[in-house]
PDB file of N, CA, C and O in Angstrom:
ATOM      1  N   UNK A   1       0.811  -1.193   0.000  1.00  0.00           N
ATOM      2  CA  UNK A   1       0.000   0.000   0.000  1.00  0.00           C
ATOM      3  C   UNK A   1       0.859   1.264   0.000  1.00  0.00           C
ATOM      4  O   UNK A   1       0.474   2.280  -0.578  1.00  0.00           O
ATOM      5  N   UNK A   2       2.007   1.198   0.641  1.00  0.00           N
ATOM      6  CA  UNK A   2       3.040   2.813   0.852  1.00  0.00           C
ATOM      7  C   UNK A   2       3.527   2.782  -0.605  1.00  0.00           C
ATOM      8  O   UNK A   2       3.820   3.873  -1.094  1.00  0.00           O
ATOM      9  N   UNK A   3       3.663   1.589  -1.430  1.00  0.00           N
ATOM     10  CA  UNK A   3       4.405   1.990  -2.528  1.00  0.00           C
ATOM     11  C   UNK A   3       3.010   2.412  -3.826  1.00  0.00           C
ATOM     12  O   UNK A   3       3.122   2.966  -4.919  1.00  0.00           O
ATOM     13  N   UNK A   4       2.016   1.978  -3.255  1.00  0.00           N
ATOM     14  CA  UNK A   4       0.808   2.917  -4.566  1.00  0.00           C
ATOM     15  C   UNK A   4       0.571   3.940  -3.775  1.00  0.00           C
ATOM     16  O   UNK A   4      -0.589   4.173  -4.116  1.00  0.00           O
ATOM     17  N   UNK A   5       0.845   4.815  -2.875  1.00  0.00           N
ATOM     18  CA  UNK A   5       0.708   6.060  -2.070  1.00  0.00           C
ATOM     19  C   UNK A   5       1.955   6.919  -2.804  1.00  0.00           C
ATOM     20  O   UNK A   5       1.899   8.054  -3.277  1.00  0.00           O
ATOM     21  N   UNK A   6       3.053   6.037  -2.742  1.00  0.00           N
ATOM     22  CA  UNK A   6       4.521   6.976  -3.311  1.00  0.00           C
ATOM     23  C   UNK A   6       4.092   7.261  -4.970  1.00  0.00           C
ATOM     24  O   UNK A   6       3.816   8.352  -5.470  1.00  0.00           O
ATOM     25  N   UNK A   7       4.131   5.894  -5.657  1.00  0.00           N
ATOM     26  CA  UNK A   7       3.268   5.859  -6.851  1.00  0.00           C
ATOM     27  C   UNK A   7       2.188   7.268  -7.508  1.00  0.00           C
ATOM     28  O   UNK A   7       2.176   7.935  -8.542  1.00  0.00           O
ATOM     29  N   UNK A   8       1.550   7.228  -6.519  1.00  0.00           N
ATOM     30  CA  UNK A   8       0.593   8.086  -6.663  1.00  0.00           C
ATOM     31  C   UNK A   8       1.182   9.904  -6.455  1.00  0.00           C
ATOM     32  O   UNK A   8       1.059  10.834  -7.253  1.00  0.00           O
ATOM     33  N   UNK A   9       1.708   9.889  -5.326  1.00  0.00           N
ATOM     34  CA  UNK A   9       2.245  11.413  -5.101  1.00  0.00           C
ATOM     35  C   UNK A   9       3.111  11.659  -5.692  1.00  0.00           C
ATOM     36  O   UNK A   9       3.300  12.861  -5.878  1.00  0.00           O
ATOM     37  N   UNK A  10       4.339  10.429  -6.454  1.00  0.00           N
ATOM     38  CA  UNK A  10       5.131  10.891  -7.694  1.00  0.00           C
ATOM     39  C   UNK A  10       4.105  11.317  -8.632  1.00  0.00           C
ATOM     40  O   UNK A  10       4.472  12.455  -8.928  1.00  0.00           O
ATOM     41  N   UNK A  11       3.260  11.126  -9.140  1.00  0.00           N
ATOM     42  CA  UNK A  11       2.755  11.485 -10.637  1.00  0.00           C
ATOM     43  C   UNK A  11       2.034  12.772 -10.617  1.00  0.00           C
ATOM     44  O   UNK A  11       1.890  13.629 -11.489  1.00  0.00           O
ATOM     45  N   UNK A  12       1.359  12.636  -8.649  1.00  0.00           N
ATOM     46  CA  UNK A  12       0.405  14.133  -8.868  1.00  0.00           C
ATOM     47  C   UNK A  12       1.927  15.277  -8.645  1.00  0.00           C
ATOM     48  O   UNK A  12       1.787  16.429  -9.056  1.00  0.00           O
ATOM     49  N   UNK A  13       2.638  15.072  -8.311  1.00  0.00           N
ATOM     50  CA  UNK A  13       3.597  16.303  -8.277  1.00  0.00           C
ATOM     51  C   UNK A  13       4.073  16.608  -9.665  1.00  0.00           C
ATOM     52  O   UNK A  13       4.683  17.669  -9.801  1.00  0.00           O
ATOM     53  N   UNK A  14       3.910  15.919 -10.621  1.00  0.00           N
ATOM     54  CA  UNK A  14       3.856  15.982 -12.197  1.00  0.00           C
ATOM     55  C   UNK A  14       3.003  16.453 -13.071  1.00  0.00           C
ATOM     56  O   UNK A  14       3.165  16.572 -14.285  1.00  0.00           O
ATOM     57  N   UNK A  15       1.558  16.875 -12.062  1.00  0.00           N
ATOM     58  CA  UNK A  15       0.111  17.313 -12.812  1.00  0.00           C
ATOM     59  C   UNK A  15      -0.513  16.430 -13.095  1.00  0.00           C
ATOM     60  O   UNK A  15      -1.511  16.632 -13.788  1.00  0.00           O
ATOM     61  N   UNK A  16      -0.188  15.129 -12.684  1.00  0.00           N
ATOM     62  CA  UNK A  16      -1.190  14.526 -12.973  1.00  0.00           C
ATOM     63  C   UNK A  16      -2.611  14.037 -11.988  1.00  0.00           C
ATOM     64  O   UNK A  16      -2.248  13.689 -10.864  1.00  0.00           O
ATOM     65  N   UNK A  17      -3.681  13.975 -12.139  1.00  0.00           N
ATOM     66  CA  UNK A  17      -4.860  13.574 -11.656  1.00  0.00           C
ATOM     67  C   UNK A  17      -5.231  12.469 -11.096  1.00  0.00           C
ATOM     68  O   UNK A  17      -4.268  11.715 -11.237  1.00  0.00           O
ATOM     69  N   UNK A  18      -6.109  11.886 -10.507  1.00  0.00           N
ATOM     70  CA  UNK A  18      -6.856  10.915 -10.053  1.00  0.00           C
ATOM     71  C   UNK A  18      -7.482  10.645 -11.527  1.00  0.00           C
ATOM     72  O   UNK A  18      -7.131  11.523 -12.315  1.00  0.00           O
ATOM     73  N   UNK A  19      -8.238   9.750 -12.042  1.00  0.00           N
ATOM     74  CA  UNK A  19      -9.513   9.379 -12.959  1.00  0.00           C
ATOM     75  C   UNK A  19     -10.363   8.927 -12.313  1.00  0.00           C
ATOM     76  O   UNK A  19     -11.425   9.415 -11.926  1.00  0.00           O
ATOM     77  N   UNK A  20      -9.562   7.201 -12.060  1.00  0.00           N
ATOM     78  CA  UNK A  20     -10.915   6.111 -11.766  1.00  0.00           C
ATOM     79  C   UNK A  20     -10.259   5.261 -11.297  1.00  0.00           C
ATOM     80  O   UNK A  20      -9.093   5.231 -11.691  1.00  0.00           O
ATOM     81  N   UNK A  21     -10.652   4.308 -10.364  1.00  0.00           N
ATOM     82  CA  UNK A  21     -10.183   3.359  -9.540  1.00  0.00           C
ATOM     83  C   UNK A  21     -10.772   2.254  -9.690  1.00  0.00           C
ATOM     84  O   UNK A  21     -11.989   2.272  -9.506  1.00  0.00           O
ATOM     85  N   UNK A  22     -10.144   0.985 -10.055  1.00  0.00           N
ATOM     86  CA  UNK A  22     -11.108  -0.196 -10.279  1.00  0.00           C
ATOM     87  C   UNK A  22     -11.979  -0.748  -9.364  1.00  0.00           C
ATOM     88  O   UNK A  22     -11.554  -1.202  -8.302  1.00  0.00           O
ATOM     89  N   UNK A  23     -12.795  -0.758  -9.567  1.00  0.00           N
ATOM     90  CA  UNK A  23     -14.239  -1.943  -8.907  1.00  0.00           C
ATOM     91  C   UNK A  23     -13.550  -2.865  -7.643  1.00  0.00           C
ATOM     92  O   UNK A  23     -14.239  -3.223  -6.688  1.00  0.00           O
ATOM     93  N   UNK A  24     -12.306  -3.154  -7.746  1.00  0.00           N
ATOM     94  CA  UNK A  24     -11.609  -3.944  -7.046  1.00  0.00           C
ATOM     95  C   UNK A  24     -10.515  -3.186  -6.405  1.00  0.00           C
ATOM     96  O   UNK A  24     -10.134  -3.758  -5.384  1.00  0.00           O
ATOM     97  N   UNK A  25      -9.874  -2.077  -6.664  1.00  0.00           N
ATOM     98  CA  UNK A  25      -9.211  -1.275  -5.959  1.00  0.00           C
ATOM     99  C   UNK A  25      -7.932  -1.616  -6.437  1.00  0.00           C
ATOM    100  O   UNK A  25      -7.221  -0.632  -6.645  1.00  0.00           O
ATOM    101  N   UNK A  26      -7.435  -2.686  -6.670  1.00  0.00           N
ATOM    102  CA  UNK A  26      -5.903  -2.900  -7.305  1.00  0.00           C
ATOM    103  C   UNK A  26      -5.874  -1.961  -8.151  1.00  0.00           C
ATOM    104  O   UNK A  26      -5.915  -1.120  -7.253  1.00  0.00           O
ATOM    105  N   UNK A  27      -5.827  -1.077  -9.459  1.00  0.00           N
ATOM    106  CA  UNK A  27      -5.411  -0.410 -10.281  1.00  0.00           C
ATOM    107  C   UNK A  27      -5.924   0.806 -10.201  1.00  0.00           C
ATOM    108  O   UNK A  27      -7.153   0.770 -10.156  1.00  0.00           O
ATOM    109  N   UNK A  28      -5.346   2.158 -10.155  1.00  0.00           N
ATOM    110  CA  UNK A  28      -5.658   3.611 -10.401  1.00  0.00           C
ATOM    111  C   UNK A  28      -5.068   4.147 -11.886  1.00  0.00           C
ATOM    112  O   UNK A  28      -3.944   4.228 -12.380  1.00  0.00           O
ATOM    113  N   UNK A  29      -6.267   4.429 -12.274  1.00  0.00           N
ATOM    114  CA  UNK A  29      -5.928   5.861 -13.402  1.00  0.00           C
ATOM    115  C   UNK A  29      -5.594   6.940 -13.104  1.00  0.00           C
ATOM    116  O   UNK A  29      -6.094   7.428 -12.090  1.00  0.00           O
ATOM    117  N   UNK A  30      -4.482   7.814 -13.995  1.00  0.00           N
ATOM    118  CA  UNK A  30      -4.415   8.842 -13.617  1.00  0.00           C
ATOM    119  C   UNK A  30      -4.227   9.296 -15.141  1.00  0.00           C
ATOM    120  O   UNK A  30      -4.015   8.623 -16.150  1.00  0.00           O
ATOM    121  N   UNK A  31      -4.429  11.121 -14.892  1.00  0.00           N
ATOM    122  CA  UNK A  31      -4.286  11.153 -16.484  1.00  0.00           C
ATOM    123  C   UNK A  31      -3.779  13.134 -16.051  1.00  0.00           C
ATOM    124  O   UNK A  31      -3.848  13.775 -15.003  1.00  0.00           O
ATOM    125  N   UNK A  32      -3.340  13.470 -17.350  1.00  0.00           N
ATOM    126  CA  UNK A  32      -2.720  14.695 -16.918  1.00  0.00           C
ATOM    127  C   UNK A  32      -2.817  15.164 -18.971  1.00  0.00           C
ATOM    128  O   UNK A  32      -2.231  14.581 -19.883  1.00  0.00           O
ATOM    129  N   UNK A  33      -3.757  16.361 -19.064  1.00  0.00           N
ATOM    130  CA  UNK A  33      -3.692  16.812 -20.477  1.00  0.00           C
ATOM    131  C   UNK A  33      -2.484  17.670 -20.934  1.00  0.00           C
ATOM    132  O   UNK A  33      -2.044  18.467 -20.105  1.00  0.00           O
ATOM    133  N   UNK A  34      -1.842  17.596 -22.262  1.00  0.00           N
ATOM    134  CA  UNK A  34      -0.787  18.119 -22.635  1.00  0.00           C
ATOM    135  C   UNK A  34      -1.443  18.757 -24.474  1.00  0.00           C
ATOM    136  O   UNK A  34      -2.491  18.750 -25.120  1.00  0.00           O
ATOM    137  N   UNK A  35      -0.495  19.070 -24.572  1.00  0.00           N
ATOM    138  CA  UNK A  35      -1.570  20.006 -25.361  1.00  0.00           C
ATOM    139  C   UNK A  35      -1.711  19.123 -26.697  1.00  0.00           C
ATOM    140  O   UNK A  35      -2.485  19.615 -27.518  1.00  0.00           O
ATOM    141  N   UNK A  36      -1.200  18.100 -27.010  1.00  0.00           N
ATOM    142  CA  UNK A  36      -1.601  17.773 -28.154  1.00  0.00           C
ATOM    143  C   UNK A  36      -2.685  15.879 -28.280  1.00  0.00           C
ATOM    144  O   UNK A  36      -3.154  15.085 -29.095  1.00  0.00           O
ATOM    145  N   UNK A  37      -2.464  16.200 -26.373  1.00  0.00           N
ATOM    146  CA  UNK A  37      -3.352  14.514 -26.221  1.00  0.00           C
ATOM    147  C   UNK A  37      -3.418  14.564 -24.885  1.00  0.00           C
ATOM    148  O   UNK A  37      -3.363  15.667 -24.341  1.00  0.00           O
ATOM    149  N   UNK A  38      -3.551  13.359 -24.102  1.00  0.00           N
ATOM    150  CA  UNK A  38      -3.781  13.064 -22.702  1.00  0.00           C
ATOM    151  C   UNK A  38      -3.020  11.789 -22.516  1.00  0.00           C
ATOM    152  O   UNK A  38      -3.039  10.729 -23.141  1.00  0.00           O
ATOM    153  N   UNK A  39      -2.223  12.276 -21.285  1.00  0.00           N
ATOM    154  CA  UNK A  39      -1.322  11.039 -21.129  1.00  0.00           C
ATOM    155  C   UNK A  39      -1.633  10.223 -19.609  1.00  0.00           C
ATOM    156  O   UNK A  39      -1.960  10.890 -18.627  1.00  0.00           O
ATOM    157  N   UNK A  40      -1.516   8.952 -19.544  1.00  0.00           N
ATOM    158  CA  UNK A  40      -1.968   8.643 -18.728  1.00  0.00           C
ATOM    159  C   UNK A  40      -1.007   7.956 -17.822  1.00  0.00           C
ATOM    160  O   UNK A  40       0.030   7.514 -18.317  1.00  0.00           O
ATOM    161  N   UNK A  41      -1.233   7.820 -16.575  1.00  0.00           N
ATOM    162  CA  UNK A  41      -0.747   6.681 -15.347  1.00  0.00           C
ATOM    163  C   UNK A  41      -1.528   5.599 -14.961  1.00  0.00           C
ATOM    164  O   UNK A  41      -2.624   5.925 -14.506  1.00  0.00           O
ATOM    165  N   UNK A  42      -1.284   4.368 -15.007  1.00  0.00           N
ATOM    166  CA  UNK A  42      -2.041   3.306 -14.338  1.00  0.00           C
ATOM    167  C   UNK A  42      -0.895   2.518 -13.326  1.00  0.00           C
ATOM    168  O   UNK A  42       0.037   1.785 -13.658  1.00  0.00           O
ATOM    169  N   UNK A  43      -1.466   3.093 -11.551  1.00  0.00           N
ATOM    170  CA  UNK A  43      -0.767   2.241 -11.010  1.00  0.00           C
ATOM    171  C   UNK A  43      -2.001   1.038 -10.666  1.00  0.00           C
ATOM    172  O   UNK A  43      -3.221   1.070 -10.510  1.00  0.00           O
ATOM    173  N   UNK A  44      -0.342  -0.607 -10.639  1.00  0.00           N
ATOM    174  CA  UNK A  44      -1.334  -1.548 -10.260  1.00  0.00           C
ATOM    175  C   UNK A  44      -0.449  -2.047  -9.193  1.00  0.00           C
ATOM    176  O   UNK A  44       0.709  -2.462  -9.235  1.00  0.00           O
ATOM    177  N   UNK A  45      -1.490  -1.867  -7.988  1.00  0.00           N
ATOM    178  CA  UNK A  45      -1.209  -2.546  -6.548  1.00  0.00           C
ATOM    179  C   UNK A  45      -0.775  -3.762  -6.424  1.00  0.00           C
ATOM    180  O   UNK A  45       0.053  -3.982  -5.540  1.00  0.00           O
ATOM    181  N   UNK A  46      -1.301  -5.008  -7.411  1.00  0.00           N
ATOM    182  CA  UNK A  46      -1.242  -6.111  -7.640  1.00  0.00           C
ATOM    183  C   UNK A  46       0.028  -6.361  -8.028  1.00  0.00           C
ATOM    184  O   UNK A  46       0.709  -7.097  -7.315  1.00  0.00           O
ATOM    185  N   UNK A  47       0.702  -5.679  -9.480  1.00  0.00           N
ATOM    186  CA  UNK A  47       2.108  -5.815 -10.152  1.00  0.00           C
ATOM    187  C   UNK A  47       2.833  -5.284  -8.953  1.00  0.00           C
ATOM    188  O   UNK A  47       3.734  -5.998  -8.512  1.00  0.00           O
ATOM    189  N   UNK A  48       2.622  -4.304  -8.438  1.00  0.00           N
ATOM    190  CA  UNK A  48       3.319  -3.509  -7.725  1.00  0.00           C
ATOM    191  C   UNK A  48       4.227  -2.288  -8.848  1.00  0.00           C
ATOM    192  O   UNK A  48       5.378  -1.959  -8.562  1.00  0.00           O
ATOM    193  N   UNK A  49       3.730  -1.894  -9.724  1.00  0.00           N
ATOM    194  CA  UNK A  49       4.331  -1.264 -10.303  1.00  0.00           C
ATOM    195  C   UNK A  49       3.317  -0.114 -11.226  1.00  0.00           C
ATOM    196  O   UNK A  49       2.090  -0.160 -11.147  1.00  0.00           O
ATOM    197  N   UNK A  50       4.194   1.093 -12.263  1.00  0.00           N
ATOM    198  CA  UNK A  50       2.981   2.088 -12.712  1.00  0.00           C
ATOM    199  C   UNK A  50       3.539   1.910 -14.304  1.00  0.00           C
ATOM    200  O   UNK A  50       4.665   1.415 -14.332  1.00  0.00           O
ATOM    201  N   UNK A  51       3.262   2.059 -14.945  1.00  0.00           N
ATOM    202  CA  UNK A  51       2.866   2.274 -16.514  1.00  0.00           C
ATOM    203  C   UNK A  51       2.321   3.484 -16.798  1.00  0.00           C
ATOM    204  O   UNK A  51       1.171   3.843 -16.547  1.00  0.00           O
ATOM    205  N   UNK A  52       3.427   4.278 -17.482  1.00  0.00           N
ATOM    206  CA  UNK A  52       2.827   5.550 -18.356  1.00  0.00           C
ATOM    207  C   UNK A  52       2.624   5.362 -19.666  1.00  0.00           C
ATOM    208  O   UNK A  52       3.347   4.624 -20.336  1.00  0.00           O
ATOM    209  N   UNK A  53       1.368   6.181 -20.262  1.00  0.00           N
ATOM    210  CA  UNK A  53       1.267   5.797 -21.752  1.00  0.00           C
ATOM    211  C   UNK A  53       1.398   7.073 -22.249  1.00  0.00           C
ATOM    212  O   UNK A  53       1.352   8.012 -21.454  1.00  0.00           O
ATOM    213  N   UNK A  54       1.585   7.311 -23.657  1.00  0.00           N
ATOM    214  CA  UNK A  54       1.760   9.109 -24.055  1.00  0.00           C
ATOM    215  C   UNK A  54       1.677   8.905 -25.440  1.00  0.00           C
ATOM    216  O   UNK A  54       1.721   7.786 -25.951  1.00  0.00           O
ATOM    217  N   UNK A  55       1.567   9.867 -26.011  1.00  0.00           N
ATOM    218  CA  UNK A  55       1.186   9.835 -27.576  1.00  0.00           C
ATOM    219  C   UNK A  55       2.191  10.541 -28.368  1.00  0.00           C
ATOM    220  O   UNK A  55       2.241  11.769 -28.293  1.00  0.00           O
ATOM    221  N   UNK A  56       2.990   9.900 -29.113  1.00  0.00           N
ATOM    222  CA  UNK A  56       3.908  11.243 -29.704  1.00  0.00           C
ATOM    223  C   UNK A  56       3.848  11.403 -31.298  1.00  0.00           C
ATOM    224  O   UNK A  56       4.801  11.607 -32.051  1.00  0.00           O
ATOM    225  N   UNK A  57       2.246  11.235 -31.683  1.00  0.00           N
ATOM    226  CA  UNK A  57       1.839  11.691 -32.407  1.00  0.00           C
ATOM    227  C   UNK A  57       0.299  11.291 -33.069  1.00  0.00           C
ATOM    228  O   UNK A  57      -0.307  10.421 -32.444  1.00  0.00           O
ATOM    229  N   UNK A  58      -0.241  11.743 -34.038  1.00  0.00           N
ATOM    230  CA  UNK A  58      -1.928  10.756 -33.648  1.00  0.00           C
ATOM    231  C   UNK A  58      -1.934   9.193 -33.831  1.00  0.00           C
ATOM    232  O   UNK A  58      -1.626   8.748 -34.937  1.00  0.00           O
ATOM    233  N   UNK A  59      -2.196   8.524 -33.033  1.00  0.00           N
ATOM    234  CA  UNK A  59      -2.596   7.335 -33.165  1.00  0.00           C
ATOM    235  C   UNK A  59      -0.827   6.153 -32.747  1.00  0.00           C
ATOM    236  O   UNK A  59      -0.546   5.000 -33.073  1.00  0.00           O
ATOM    237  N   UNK A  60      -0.221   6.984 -32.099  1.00  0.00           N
ATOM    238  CA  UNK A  60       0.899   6.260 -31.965  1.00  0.00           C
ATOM    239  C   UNK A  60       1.283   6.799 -30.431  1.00  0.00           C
ATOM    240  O   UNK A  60       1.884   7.797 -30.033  1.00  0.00           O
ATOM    241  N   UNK A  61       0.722   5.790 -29.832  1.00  0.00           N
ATOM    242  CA  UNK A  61       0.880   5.485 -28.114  1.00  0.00           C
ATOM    243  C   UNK A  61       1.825   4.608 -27.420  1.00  0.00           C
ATOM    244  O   UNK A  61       1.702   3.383 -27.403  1.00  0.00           O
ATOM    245  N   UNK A  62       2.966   5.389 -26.729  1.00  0.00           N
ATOM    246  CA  UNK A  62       4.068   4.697 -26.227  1.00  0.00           C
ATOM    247  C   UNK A  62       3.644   3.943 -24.687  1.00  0.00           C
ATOM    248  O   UNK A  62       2.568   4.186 -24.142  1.00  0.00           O
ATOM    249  N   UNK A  63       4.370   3.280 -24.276  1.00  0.00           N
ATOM    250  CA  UNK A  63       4.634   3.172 -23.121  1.00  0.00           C
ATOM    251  C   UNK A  63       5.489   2.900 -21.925  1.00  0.00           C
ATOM    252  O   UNK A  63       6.160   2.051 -22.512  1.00  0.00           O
ATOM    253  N   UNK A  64       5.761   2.911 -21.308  1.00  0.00           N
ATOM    254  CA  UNK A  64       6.858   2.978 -20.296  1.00  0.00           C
ATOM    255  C   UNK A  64       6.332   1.999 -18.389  1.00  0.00           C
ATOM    256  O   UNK A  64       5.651   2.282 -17.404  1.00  0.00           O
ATOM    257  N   UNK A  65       6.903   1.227 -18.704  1.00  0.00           N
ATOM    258  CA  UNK A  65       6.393   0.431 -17.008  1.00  0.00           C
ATOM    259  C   UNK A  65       7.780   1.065 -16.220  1.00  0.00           C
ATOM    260  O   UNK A  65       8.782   1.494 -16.791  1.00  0.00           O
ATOM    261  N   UNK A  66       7.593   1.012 -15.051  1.00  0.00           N
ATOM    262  CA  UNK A  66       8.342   1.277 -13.679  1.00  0.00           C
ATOM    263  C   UNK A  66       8.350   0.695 -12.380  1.00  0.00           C
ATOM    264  O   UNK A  66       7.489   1.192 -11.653  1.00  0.00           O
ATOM    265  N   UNK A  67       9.135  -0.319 -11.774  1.00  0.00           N
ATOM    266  CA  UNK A  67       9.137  -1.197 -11.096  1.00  0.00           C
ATOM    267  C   UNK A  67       9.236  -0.233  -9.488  1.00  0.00           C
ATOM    268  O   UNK A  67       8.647  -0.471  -8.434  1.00  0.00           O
ATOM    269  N   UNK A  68      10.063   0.721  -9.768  1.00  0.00           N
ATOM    270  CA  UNK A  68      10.438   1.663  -8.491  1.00  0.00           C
ATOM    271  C   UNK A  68      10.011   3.100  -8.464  1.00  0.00           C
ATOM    272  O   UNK A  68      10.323   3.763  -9.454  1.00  0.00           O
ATOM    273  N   UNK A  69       9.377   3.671  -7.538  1.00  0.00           N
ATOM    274  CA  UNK A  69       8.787   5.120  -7.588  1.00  0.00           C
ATOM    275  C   UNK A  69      10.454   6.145  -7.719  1.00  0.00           C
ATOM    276  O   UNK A  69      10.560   6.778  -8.770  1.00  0.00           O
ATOM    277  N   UNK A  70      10.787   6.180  -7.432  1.00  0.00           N
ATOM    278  CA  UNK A  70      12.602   6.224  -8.239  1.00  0.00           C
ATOM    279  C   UNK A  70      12.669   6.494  -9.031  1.00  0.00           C
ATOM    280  O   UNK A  70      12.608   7.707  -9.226  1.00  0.00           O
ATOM    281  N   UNK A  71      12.872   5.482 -10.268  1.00  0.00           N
ATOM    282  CA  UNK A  71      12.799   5.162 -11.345  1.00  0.00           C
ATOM    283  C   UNK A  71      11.401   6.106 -12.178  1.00  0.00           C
ATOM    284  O   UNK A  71      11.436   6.508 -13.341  1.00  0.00           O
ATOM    285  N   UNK A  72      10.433   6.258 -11.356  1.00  0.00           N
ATOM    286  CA  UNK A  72       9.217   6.852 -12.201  1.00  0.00           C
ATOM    287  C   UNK A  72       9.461   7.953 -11.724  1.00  0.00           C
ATOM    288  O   UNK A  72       9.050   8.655 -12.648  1.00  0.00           O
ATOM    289  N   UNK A  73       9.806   8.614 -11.007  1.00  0.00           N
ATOM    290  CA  UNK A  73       9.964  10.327 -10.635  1.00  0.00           C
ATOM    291  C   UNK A  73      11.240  10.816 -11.833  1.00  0.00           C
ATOM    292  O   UNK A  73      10.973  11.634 -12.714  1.00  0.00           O
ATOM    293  N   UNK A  74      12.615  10.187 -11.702  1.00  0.00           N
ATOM    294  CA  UNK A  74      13.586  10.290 -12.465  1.00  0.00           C
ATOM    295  C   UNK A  74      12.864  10.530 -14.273  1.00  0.00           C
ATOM    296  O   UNK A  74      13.146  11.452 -15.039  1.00  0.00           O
ATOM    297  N   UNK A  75      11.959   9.434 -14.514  1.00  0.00           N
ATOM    298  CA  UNK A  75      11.686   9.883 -15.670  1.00  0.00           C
ATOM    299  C   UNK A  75      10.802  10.659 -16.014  1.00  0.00           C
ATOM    300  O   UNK A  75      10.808  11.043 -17.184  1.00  0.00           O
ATOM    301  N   UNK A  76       9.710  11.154 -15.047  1.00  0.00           N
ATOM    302  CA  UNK A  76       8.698  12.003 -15.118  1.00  0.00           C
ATOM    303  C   UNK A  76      10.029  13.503 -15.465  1.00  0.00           C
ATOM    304  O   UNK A  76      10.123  14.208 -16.470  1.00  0.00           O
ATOM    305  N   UNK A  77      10.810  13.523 -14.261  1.00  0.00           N
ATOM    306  CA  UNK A  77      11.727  14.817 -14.245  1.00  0.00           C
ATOM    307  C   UNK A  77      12.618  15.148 -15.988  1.00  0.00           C
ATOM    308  O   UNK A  77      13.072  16.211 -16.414  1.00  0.00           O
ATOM    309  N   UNK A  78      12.600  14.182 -16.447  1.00  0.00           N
ATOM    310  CA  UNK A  78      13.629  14.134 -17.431  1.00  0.00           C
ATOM    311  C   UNK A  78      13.203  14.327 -18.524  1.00  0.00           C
ATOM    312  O   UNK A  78      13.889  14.737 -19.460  1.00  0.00           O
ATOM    313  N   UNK A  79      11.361  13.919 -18.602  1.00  0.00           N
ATOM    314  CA  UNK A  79      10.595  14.321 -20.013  1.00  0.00           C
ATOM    315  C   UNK A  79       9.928  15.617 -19.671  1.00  0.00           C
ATOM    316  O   UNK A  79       9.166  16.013 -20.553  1.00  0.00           O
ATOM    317  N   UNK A  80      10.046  16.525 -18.398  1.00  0.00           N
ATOM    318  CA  UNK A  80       9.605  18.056 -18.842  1.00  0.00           C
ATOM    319  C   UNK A  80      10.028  18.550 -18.097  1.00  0.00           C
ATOM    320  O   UNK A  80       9.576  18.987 -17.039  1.00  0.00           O
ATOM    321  N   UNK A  81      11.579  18.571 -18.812  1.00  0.00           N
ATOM    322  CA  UNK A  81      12.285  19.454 -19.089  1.00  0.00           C
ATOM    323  C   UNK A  81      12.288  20.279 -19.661  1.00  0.00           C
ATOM    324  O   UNK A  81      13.282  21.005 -19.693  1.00  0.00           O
TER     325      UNK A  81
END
């Protein structure tokens, strides 16, 4: 649970949002608009880990998993720049 709490306060210190929380509580959406799409966070309690998705251009959606809130702050810091 402390590591989808860290999870979570890494991404909102990035702008990103709450969405929606599953029916079951293991997985949170998060999503944060940029000006040419909406990029999202899904942490899952279960993996123990978060997945960012982002668009870097129409119809072509990357993604990125992160095992350590570390590791996901470091790269949040490094793409807005």
């Amino acid at each position: 649970m402390e590591n989808l709490q860290a999870f979570q306060d890494a991404a909102r210190k990035s702008g990103f949002i709450d969405v929606e929380p599953t029916e079951d509580g293991t997985v949170l959406w998060l999503k944060k608009q940029t000006a040419d799409a909406e990029d999202r966070i899904c942490i899952d309690r279960a993996a123990n880990n978060a997945t960012v998705f982002w668009a870097t251009m129409p119809w072509k959606i990357n993604s990125k998993t992160f095992r350590t809130v570390a590791a996901l702050q470091d790269w949040l810091a490094a793409a807005h720049k």
